[in-house]
Phi, psi and omega in degrees: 000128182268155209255115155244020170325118169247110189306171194256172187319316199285292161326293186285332128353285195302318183318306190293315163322309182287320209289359174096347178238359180280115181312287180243163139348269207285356148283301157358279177326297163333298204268319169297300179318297160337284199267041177081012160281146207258142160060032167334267174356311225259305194304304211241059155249144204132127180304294206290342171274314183330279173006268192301336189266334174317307204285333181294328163313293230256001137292324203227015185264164201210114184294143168301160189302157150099342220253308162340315211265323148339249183353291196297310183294322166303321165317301190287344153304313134345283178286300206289014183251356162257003115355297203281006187091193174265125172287133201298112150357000000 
């Protein structure tokens, strides 16, 4: 018996969620449409699965290398231009 188990649109939706690289939903989607599921939109629809899965993203997500550190410096660029005040007229 050959083992060909495919988890269904739904199952893998979640997986990528909990797995650290999917960002967002709609990278989830993405990445699902990649490996060939089909009517992706249709599956994963609904406030309430987005939700959990949104929330499941912004837990468990982990930036590619290099990209983390982006971020963090545009941040700190950020405050130092509210550090200076209002600027003079």
């Amino acid at each position: 018996m050959s083992n060909n188990f495919r988890p269904t649109t739904l199952e893998r939706a979640y997986e990528l969620a909990r797995s650290g690289q999917c960002r967002t939903v709609g990278d989830i989607k993405s990445k699902l449409q990649q490996e060939g599921h089909e009517r992706v939109q249709d599956r994963l629809y609904g406030g309430s699965l987005t939700s959990a899965l949104r929330k499941l993203c912004v837990e468990h997500y982990v930036a590619p290398e290099g990209v983390e550190e982006v971020v963090k410096s545009a941040a700190v660029d950020l405050e130092d231009e509210d550090e200076d005040g209002p600027v003079p007229a």
